[in-house]
C-alpha positions as CSV (number, residue, x, y, z in Angstrom):
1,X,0.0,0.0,0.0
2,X,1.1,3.5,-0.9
3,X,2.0,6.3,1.9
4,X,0.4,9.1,2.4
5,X,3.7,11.3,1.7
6,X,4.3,9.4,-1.9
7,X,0.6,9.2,-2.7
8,X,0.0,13.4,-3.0
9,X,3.0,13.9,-5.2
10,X,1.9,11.4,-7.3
11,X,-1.5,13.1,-7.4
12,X,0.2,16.4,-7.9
13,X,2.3,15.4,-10.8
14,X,-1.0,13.6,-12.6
15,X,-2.8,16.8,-12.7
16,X,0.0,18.7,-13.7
17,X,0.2,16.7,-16.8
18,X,-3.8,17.9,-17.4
19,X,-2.5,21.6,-17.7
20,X,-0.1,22.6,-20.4
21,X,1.0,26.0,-22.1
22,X,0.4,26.3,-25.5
23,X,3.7,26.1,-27.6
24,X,1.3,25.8,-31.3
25,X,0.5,28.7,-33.2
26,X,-2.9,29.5,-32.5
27,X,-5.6,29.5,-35.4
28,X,-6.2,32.9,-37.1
29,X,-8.5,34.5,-39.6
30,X,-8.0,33.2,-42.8
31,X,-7.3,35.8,-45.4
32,X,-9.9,35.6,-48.6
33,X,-7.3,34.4,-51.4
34,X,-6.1,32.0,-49.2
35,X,-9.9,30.6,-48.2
36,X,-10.2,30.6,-52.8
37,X,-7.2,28.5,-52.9
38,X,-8.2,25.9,-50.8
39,X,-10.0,22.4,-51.5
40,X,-13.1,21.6,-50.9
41,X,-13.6,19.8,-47.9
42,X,-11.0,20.6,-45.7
43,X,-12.3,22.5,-42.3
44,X,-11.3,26.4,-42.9
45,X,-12.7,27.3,-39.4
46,X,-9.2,26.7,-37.5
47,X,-6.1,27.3,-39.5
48,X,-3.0,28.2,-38.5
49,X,0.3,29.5,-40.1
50,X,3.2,27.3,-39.4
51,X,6.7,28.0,-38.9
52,X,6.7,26.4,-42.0
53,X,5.3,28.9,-43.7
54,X,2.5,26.7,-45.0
55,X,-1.2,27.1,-43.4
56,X,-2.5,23.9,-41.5
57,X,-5.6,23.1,-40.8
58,X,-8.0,21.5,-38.0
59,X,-8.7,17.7,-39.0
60,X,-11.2,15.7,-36.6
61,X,-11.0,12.3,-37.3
62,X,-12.7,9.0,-35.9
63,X,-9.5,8.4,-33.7
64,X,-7.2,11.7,-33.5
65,X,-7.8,15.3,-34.2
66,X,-4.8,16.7,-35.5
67,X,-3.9,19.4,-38.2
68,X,-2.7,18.9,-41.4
69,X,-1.4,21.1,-44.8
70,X,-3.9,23.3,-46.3
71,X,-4.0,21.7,-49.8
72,X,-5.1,23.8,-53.6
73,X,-7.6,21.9,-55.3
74,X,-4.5,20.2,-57.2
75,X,-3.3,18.4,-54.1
76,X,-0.1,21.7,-53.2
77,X,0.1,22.7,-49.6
78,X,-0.4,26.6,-49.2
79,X,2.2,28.7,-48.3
80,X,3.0,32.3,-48.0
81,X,7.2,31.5,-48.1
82,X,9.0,28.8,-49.9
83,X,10.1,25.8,-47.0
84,X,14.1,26.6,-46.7
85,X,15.8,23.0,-47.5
């Protein structure tokens, strides 16, 4: 059986894993041109610019939600800035 004095660190430290900072770009207002570009089908509610320079977007799926590229309608991520290689 666990003691007391090891059992409320261990609570601490579990709900300190439940709060976190966020180190993602948040979403912002997608500019018109960049809403024309885009694909049909791909949620333009919450999109974010990268450090990429390529504009990601909010993907709920029927395990994970998790963003991925803003594509054209010919499959091309959008991007204000050419990735550096």
């Amino acid at each position: 059986m666990m003691s007391l004095r090891y059992a409320v660190p261990a609570v601490a430290l579990a709900l300190s894993a439940c709060v976190s900072t966020p180190s993602e770009p948040l979403p912002e207002e997608l500019r018109p041109e960049v809403r024309a570009l885009a694909a049909p089908g791909q949620d333009l509610s919450q999109v974010r610019l990268e450090s990429d320079g390529c504009y990601w977007y909010r993907y709920e799926g029927p395990v994970e939600t998790t963003f991925l590229p803003l594509l054209t309608r010919d499959d091309r991520m959008i991007c204000v800035r050419t990735p550096a290689i």
